[in-house]
PDB file of N, H, CA, C and O in Angstrom:
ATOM      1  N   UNK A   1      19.534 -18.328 -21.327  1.00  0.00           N
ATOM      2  CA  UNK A   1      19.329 -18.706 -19.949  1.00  0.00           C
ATOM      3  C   UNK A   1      19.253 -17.432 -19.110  1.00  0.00           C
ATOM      4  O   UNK A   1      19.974 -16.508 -19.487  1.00  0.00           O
ATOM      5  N   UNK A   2      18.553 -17.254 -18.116  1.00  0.00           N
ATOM      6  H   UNK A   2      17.967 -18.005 -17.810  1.00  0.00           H
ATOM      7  CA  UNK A   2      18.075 -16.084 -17.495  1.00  0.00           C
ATOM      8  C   UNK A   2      18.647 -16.394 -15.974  1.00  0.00           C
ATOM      9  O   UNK A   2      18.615 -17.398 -15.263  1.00  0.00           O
ATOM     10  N   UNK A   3      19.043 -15.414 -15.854  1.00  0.00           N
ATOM     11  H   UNK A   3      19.069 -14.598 -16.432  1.00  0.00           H
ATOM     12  CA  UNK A   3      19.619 -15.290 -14.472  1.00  0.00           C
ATOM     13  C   UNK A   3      19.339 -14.620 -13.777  1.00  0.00           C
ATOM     14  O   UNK A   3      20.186 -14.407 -12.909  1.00  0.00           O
ATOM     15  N   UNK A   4      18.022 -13.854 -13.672  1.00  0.00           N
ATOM     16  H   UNK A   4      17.334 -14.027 -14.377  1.00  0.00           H
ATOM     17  CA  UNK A   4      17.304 -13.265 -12.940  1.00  0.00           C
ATOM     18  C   UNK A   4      18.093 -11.328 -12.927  1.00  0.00           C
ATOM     19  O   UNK A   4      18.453 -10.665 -13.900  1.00  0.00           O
ATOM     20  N   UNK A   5      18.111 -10.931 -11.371  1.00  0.00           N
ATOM     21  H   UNK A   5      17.819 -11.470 -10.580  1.00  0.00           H
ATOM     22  CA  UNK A   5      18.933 -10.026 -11.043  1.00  0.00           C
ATOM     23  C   UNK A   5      20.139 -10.084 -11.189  1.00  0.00           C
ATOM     24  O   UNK A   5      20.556  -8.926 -11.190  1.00  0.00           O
ATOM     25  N   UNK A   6      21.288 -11.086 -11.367  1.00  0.00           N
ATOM     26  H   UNK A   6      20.949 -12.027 -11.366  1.00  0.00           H
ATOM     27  CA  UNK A   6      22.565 -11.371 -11.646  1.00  0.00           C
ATOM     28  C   UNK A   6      22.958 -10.234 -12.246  1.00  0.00           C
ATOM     29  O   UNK A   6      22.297  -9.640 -13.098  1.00  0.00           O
ATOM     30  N   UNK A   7      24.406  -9.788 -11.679  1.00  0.00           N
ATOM     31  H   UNK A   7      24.943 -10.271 -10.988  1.00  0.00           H
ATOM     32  CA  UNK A   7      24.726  -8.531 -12.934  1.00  0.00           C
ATOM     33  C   UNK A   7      25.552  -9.138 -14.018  1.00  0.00           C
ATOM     34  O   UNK A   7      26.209 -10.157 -13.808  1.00  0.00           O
ATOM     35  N   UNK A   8      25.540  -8.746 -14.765  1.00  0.00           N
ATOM     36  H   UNK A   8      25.007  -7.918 -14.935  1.00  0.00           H
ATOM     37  CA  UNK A   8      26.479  -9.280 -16.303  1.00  0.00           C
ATOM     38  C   UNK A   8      27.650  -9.357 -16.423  1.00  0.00           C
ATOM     39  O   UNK A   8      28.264  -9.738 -17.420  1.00  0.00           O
ATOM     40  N   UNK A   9      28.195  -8.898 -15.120  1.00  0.00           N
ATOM     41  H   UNK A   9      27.697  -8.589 -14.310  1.00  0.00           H
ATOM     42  CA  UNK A   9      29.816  -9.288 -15.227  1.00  0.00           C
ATOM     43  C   UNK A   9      30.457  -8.762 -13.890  1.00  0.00           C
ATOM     44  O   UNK A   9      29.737  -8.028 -13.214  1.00  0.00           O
ATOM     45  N   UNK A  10      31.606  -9.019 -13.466  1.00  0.00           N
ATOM     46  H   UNK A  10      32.191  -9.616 -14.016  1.00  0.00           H
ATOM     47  CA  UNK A  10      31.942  -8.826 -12.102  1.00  0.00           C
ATOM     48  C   UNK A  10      32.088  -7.375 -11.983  1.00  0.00           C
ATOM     49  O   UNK A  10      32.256  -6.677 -12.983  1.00  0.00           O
ATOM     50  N   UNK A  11      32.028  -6.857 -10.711  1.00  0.00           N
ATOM     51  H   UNK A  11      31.892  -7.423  -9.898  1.00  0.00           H
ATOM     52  CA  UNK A  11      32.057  -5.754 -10.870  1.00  0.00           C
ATOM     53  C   UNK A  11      33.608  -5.953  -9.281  1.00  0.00           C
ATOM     54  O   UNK A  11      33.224  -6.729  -8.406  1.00  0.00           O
ATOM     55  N   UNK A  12      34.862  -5.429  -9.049  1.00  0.00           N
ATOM     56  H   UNK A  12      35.174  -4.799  -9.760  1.00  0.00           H
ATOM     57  CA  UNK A  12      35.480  -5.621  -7.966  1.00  0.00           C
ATOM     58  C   UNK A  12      35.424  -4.655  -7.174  1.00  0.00           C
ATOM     59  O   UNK A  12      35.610  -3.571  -7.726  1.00  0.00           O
ATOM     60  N   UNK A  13      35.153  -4.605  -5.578  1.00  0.00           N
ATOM     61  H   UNK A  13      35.002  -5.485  -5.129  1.00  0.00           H
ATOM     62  CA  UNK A  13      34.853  -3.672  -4.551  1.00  0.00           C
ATOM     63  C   UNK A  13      35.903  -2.324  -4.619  1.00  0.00           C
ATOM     64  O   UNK A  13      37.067  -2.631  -4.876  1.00  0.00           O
ATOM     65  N   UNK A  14      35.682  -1.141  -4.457  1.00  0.00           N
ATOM     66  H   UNK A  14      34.736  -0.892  -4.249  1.00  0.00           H
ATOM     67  CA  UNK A  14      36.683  -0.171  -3.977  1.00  0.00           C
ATOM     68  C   UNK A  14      37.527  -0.823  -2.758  1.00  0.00           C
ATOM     69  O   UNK A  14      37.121  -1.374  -1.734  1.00  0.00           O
ATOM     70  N   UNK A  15      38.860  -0.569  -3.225  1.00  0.00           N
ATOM     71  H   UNK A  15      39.190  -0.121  -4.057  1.00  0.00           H
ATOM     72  CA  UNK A  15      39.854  -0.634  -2.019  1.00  0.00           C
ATOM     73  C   UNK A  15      39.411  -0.346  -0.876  1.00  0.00           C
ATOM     74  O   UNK A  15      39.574  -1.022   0.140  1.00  0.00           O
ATOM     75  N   UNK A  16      38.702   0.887  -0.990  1.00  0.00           N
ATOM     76  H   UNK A  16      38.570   1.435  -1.815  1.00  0.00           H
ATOM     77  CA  UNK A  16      38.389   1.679   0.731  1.00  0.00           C
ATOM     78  C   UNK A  16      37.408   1.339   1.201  1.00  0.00           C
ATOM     79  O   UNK A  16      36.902   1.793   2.228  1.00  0.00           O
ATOM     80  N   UNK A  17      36.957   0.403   0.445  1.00  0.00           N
ATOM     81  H   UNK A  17      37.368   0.035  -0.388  1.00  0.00           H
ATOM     82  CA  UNK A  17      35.529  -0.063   1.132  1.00  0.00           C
ATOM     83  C   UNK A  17      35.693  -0.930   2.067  1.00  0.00           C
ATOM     84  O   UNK A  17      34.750  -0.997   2.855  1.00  0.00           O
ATOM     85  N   UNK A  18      36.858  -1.853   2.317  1.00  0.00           N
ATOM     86  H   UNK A  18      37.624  -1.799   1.677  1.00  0.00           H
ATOM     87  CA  UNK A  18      37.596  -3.046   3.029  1.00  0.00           C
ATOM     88  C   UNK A  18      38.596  -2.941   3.604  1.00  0.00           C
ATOM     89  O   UNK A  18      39.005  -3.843   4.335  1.00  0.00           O
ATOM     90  N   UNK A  19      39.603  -1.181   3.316  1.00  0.00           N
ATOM     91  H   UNK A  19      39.271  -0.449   2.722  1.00  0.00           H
ATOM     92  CA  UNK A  19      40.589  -0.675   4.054  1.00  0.00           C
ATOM     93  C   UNK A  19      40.052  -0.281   5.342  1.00  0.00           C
ATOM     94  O   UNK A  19      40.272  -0.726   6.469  1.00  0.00           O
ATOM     95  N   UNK A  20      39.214   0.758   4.883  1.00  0.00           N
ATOM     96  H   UNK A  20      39.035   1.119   3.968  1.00  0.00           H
ATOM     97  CA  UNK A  20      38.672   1.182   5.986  1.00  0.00           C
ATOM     98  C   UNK A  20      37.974   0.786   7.184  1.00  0.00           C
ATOM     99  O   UNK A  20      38.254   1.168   8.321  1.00  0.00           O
ATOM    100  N   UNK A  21      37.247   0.166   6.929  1.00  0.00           N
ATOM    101  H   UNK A  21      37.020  -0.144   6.006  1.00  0.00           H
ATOM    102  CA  UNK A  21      36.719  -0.782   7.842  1.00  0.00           C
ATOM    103  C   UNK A  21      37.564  -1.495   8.811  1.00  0.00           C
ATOM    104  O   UNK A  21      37.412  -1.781   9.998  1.00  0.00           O
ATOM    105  N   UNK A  22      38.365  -1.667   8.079  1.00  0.00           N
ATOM    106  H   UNK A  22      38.488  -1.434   7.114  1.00  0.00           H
ATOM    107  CA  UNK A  22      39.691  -2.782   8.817  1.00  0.00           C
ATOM    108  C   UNK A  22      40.246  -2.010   9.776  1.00  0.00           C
ATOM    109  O   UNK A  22      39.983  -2.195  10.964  1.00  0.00           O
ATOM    110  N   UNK A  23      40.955  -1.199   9.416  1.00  0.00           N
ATOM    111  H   UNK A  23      41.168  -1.049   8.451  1.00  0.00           H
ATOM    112  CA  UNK A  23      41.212   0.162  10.173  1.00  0.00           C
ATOM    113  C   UNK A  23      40.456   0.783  11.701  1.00  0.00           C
ATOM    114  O   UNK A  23      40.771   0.925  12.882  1.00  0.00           O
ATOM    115  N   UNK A  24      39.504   0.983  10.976  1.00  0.00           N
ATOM    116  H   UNK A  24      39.248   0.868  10.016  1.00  0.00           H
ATOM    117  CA  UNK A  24      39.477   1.158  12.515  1.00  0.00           C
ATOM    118  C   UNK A  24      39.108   0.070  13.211  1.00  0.00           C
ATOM    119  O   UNK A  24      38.822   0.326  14.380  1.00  0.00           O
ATOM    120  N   UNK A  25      38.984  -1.427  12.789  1.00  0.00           N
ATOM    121  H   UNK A  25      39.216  -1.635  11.839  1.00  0.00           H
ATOM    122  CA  UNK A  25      38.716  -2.330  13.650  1.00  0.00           C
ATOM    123  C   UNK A  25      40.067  -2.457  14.170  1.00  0.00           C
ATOM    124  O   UNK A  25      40.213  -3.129  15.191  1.00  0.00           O
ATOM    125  N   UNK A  26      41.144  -1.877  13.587  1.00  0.00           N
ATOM    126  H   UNK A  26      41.025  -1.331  12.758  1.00  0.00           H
ATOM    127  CA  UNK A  26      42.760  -2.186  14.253  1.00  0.00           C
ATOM    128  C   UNK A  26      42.618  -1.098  15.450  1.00  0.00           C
ATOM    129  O   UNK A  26      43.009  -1.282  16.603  1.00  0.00           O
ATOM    130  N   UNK A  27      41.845   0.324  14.845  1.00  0.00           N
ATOM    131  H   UNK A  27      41.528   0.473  13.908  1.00  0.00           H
ATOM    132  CA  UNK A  27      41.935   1.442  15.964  1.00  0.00           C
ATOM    133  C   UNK A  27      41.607   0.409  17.296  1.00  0.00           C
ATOM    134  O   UNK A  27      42.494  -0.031  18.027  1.00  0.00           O
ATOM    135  N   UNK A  28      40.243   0.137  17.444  1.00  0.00           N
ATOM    136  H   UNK A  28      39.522   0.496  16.850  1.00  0.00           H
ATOM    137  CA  UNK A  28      39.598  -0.066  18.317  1.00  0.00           C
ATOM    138  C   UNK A  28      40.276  -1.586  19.093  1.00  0.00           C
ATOM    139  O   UNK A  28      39.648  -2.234  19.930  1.00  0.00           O
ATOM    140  N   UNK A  29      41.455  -1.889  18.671  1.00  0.00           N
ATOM    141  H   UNK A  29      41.966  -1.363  17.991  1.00  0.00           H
ATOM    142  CA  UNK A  29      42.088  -3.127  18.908  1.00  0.00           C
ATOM    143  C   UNK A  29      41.245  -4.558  18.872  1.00  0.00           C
ATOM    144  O   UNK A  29      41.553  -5.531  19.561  1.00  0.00           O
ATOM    145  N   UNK A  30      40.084  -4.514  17.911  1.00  0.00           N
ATOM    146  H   UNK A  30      39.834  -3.724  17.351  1.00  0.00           H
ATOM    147  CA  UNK A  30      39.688  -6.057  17.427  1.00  0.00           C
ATOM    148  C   UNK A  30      40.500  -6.929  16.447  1.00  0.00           C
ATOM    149  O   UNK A  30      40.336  -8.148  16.497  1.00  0.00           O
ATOM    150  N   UNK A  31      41.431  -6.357  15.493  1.00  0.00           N
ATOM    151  H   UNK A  31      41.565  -5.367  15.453  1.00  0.00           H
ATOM    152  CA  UNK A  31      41.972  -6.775  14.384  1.00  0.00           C
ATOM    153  C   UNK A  31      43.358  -6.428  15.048  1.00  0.00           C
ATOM    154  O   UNK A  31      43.559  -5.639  15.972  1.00  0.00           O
ATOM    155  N   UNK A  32      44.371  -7.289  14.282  1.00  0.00           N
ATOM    156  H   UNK A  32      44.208  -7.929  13.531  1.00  0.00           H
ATOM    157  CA  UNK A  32      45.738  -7.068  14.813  1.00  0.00           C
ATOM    158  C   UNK A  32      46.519  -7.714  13.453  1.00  0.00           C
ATOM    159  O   UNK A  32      46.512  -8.924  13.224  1.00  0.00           O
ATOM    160  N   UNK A  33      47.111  -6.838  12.692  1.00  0.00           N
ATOM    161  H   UNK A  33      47.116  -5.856  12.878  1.00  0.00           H
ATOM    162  CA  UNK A  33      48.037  -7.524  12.115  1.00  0.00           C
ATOM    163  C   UNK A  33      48.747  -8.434  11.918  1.00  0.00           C
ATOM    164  O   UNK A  33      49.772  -8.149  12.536  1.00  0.00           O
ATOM    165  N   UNK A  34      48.898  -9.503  11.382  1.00  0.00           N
ATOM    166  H   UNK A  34      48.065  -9.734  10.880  1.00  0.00           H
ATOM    167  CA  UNK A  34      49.714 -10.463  11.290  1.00  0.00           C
ATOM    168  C   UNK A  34      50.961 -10.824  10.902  1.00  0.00           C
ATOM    169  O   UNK A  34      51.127 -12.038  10.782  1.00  0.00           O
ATOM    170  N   UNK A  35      51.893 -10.117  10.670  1.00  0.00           N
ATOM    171  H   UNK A  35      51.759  -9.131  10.768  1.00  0.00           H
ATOM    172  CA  UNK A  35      52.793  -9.909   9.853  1.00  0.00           C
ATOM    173  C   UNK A  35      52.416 -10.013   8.084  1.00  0.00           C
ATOM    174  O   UNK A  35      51.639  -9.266   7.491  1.00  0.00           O
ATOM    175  N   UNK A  36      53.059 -10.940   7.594  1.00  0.00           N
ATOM    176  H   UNK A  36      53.690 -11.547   8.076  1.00  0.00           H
ATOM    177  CA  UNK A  36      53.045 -11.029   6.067  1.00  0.00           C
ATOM    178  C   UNK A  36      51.965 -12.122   5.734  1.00  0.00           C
ATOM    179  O   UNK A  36      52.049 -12.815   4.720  1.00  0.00           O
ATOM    180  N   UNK A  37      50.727 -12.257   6.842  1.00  0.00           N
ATOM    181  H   UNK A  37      50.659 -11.694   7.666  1.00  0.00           H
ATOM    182  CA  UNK A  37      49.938 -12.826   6.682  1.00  0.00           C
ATOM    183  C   UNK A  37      48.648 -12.345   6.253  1.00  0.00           C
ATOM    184  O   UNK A  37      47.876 -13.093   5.654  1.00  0.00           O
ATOM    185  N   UNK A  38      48.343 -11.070   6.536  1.00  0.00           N
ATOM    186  H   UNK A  38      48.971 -10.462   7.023  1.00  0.00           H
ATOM    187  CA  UNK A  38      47.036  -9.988   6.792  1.00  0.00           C
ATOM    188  C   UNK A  38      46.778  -9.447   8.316  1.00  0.00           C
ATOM    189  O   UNK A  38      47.544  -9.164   9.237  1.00  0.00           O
ATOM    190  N   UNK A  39      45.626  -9.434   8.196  1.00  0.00           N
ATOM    191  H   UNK A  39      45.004  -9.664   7.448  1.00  0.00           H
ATOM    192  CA  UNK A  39      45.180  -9.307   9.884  1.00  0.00           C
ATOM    193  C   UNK A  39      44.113 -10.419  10.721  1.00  0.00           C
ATOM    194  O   UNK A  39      43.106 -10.950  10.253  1.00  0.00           O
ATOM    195  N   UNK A  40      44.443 -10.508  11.516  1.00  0.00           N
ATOM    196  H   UNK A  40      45.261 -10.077  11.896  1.00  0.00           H
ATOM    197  CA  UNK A  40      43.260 -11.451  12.436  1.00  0.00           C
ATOM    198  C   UNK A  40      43.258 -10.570  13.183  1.00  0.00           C
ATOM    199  O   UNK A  40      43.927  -9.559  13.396  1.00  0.00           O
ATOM    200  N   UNK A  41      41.676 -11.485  13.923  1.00  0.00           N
ATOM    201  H   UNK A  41      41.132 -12.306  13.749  1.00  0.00           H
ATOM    202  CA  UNK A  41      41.457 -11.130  15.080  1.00  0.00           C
ATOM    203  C   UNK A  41      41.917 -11.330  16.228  1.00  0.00           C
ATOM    204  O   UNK A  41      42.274 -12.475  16.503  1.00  0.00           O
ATOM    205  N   UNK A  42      42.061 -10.048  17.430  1.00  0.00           N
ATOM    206  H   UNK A  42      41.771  -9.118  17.207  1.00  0.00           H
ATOM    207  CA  UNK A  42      42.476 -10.309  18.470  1.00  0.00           C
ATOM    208  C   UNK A  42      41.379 -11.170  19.340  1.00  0.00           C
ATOM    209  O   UNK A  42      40.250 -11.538  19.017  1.00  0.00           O
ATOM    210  N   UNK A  43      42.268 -11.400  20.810  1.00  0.00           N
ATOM    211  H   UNK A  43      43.185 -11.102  21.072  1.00  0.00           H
ATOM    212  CA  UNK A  43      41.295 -11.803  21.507  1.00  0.00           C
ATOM    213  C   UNK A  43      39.672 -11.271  22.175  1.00  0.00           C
ATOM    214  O   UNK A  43      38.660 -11.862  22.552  1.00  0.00           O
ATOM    215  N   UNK A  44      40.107  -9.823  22.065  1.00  0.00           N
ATOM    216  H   UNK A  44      40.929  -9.343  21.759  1.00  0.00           H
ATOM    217  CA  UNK A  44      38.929  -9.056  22.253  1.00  0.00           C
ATOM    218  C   UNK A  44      37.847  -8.772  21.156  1.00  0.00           C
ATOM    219  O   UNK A  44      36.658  -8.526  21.360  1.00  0.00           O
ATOM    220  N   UNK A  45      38.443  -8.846  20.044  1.00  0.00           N
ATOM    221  H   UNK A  45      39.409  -9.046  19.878  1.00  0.00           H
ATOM    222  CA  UNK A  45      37.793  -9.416  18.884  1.00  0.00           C
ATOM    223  C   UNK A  45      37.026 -10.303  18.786  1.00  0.00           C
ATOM    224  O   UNK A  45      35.887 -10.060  18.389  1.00  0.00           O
ATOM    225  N   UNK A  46      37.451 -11.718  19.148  1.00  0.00           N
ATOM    226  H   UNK A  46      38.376 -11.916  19.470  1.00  0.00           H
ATOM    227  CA  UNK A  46      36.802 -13.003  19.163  1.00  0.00           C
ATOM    228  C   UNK A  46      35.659 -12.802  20.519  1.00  0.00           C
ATOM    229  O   UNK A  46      34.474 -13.114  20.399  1.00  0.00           O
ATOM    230  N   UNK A  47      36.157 -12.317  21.609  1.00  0.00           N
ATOM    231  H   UNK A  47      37.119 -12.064  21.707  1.00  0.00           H
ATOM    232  CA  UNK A  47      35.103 -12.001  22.412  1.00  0.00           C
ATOM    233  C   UNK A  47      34.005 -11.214  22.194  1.00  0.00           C
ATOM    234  O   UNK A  47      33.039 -11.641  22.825  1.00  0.00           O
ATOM    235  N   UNK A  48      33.705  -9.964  21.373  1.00  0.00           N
ATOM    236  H   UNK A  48      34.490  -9.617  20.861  1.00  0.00           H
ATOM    237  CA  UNK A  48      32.814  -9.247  21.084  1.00  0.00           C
ATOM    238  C   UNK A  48      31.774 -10.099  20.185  1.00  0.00           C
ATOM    239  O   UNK A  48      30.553 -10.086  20.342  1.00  0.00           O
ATOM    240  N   UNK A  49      32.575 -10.940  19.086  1.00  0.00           N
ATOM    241  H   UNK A  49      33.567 -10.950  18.958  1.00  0.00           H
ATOM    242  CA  UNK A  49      31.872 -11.523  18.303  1.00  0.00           C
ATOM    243  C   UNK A  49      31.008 -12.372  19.344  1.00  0.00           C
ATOM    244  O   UNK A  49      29.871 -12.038  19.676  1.00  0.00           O
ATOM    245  N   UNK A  50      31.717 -13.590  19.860  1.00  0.00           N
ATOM    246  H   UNK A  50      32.641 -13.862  19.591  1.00  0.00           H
ATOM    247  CA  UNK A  50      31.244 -14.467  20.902  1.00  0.00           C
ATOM    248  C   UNK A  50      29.756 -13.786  21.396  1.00  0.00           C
ATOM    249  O   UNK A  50      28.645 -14.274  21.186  1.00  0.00           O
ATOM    250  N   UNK A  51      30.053 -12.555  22.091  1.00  0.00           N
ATOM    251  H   UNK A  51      30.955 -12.159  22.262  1.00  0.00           H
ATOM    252  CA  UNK A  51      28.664 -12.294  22.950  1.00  0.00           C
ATOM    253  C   UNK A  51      27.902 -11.621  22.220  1.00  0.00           C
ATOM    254  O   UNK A  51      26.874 -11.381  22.852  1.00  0.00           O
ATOM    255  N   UNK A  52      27.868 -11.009  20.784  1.00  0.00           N
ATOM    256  H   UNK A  52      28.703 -11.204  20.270  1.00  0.00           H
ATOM    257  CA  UNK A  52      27.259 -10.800  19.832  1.00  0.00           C
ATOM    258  C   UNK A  52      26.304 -11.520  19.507  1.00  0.00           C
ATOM    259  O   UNK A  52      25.092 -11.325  19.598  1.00  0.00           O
ATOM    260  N   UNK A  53      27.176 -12.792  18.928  1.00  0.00           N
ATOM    261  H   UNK A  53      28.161 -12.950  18.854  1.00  0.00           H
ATOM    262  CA  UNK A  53      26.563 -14.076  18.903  1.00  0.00           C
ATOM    263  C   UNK A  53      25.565 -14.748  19.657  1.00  0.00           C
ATOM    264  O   UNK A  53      24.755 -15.558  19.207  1.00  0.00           O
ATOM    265  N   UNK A  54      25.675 -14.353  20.855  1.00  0.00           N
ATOM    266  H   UNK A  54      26.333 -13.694  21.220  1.00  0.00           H
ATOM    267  CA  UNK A  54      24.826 -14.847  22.324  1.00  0.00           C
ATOM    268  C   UNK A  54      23.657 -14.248  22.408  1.00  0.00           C
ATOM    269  O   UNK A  54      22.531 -14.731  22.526  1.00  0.00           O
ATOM    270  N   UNK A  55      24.028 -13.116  22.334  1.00  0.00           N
ATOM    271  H   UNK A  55      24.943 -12.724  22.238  1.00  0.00           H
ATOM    272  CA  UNK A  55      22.571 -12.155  22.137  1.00  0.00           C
ATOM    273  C   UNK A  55      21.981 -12.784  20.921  1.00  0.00           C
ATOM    274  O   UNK A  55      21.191 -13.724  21.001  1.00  0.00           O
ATOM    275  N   UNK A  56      22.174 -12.521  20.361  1.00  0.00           N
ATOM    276  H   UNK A  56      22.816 -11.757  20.296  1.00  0.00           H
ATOM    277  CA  UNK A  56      21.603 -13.064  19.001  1.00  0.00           C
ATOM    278  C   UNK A  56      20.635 -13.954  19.228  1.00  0.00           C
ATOM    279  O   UNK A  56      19.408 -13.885  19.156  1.00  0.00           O
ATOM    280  N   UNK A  57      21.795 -15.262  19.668  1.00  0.00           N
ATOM    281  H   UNK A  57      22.791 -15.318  19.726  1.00  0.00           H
ATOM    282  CA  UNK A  57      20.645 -16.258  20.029  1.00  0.00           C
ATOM    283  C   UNK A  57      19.354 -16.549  20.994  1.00  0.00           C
ATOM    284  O   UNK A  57      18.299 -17.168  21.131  1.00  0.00           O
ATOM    285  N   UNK A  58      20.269 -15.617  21.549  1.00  0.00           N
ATOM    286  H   UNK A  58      21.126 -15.114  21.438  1.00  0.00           H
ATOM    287  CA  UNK A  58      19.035 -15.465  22.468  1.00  0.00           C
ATOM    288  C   UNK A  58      17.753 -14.703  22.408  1.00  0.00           C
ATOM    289  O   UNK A  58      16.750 -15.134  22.977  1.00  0.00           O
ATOM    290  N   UNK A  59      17.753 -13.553  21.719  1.00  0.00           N
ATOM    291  H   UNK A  59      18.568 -13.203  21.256  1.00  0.00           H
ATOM    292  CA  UNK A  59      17.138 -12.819  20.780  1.00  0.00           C
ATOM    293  C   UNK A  59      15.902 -13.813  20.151  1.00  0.00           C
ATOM    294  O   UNK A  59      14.686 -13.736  20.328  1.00  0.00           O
ATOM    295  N   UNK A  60      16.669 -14.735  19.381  1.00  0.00           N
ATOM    296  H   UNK A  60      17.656 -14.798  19.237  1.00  0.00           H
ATOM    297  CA  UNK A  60      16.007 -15.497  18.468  1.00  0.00           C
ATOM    298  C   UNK A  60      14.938 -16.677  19.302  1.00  0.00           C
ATOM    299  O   UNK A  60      13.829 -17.106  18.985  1.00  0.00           O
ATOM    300  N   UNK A  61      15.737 -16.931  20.369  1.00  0.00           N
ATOM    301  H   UNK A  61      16.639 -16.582  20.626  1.00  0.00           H
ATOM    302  CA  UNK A  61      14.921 -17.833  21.232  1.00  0.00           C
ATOM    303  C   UNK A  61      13.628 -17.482  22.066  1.00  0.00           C
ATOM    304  O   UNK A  61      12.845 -18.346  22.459  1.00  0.00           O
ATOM    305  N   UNK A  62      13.475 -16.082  22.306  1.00  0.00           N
ATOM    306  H   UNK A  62      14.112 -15.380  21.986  1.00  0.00           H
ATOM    307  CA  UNK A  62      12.711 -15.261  22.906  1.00  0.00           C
ATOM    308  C   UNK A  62      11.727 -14.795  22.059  1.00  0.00           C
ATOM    309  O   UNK A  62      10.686 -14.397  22.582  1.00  0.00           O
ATOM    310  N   UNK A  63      11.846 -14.762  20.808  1.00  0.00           N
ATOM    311  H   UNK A  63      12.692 -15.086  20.384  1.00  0.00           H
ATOM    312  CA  UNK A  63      10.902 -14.485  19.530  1.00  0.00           C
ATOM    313  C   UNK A  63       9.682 -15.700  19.501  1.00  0.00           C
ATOM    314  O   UNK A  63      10.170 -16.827  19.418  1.00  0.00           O
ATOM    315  N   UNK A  64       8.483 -15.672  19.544  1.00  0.00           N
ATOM    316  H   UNK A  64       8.087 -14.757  19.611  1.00  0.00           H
ATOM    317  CA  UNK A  64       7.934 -16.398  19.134  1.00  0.00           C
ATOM    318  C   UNK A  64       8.142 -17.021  17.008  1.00  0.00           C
ATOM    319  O   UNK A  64       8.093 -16.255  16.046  1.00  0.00           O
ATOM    320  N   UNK A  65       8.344 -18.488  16.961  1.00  0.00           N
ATOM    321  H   UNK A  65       8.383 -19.110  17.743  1.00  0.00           H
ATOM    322  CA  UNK A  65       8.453 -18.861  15.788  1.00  0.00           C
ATOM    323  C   UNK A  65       7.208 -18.361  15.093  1.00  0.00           C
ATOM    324  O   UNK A  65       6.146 -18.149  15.679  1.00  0.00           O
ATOM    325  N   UNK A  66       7.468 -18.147  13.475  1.00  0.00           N
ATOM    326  H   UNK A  66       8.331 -18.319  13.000  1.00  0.00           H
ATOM    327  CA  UNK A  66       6.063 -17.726  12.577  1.00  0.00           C
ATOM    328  C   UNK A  66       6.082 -19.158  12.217  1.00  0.00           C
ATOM    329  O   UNK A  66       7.080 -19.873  12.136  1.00  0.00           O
ATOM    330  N   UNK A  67       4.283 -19.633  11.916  1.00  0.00           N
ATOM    331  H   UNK A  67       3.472 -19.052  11.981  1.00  0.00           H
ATOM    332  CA  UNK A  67       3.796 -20.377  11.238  1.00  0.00           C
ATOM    333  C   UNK A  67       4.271 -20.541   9.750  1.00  0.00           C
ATOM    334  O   UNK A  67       4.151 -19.600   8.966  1.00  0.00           O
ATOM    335  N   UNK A  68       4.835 -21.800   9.348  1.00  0.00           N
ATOM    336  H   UNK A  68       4.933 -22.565   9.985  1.00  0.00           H
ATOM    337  CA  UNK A  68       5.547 -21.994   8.078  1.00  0.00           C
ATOM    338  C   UNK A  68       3.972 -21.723   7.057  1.00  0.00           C
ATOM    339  O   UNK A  68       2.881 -22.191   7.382  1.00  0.00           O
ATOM    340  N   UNK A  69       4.284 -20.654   5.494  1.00  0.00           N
ATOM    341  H   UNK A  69       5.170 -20.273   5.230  1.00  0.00           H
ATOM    342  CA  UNK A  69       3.065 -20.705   5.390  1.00  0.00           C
ATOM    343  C   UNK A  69       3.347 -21.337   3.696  1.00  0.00           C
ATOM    344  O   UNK A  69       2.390 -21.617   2.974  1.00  0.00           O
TER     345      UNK A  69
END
């Protein structure tokens, strides 16, 4: 059975590839620790996403649609 591009077995991310990131999303106060839970997002967090999001859509709405071909 062929699985195309699939790789042949798991491969698991570097630690720092998901530390880091996190990190400075704590610098920049989007992420906030949770205690013995991980981290969430703060409220300014959820807001950036929010108007991220907005643009986005709106972005998308302003695009003329392509012809399904």
């Amino acid at each position: 059975m062929s699985h195309g591009n699939r790789p042949a077995h798991h491969v698991p991310a570097g630690g720092s590839a998901i530390r880091e990131p996190l990190q400075q999303l704590q610098k920049a106060e989007l992420v906030a620790v949770d205690g013995k839970k991980g981290r969430k997002l703060t409220r300014e967090g959820i807001a950036l996403l929010n108007r991220t999001a907005a643009e986005v859509v709106k972005e998308l709405k302003v695009q003329p649609q392509e012809a399904p071909s």
